[in-house]
N, C-alpha and C positions, 0 to 999 in steps of 0.2 A: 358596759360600753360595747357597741359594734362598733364596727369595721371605719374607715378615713374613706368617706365617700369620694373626698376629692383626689385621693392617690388610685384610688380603682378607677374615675375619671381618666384621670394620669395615664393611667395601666394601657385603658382601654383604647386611648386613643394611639397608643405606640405596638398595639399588634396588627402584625402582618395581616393582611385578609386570607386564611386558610379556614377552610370548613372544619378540622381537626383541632381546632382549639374552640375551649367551653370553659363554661364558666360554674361554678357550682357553689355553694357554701360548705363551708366546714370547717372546725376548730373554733367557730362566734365569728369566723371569719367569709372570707371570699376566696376562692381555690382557680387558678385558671389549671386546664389541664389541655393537655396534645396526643391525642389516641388514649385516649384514656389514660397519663399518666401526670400526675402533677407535676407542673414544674413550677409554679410559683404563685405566692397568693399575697392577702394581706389580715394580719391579725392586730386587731387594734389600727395603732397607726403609724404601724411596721412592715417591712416586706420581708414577707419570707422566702427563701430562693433555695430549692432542691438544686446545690450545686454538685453534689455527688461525695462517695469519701474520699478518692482519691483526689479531689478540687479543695478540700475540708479545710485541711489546715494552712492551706497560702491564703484560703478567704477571711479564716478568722485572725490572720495577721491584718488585716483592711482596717483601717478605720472604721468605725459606726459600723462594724460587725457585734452582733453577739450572738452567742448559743443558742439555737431553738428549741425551746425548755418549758413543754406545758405540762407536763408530769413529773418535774423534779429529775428529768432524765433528760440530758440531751440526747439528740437525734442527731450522729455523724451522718453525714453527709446535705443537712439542713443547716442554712444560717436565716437570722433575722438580720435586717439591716434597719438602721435607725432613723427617725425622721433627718435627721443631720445630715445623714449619707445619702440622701433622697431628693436633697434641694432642688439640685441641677437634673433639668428632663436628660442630659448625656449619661448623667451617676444613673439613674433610674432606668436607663436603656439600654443602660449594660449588664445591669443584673435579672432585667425581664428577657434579654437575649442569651443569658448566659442559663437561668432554668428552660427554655427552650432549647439548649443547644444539648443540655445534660438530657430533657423529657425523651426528645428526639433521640435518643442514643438507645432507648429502652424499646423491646417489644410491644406494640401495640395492645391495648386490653381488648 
């Protein structure tokens, strides 16, 4: 299975216009990144959101949180969020502003 064409639709249509953000594949998924750094993608027909570790644990208290877990290893400071938590374009605009607000925090590549 690839990626939820219509959530990167979604995605796509709620970023900012900056030239610093791109779009890339990876994970069978879709990766946007900001200077070179991910901040959030979609795998399957989940979003994934590089909220940071120190963001880690108040996000996985969230509803339609779960662990980003493609190696049997979660990835602190990465959550998926679940089609459920995604309904509303507000839910979904907060979690594509919130991996931007973490990408943003990180050194340029």
């Amino acid at each position: 299975m690839g990626y939820d064409l219509g959530l990167a639709a979604r995605c796509q249509d709620m970023l900012p216009q900056n030239p610093a953000i791109s779009q890339k594949k990876m994970f069978g998924g879709l990766a946007y990144l900001l200077n070179g750094n991910m901040a959030f993608g979609i795998h399957k027909d989940h979003l994934m959101v590089r909220v940071g570790p120190d963001a880690y644990d108040a996000s996985m208290e969230l509803p339609e949180t779960l662990p980003f877990d493609l190696t049997e290893r979660s990835m602190k400071g990465w959550i998926l969020v679940s089609p459920a938590g995604l309904e509303e374009d507000g839910q979904l605009k907060e979690w594509v502003v919130s991996g931007l607000r973490f990408a943003e925090s990180l050194p340029a590549k």
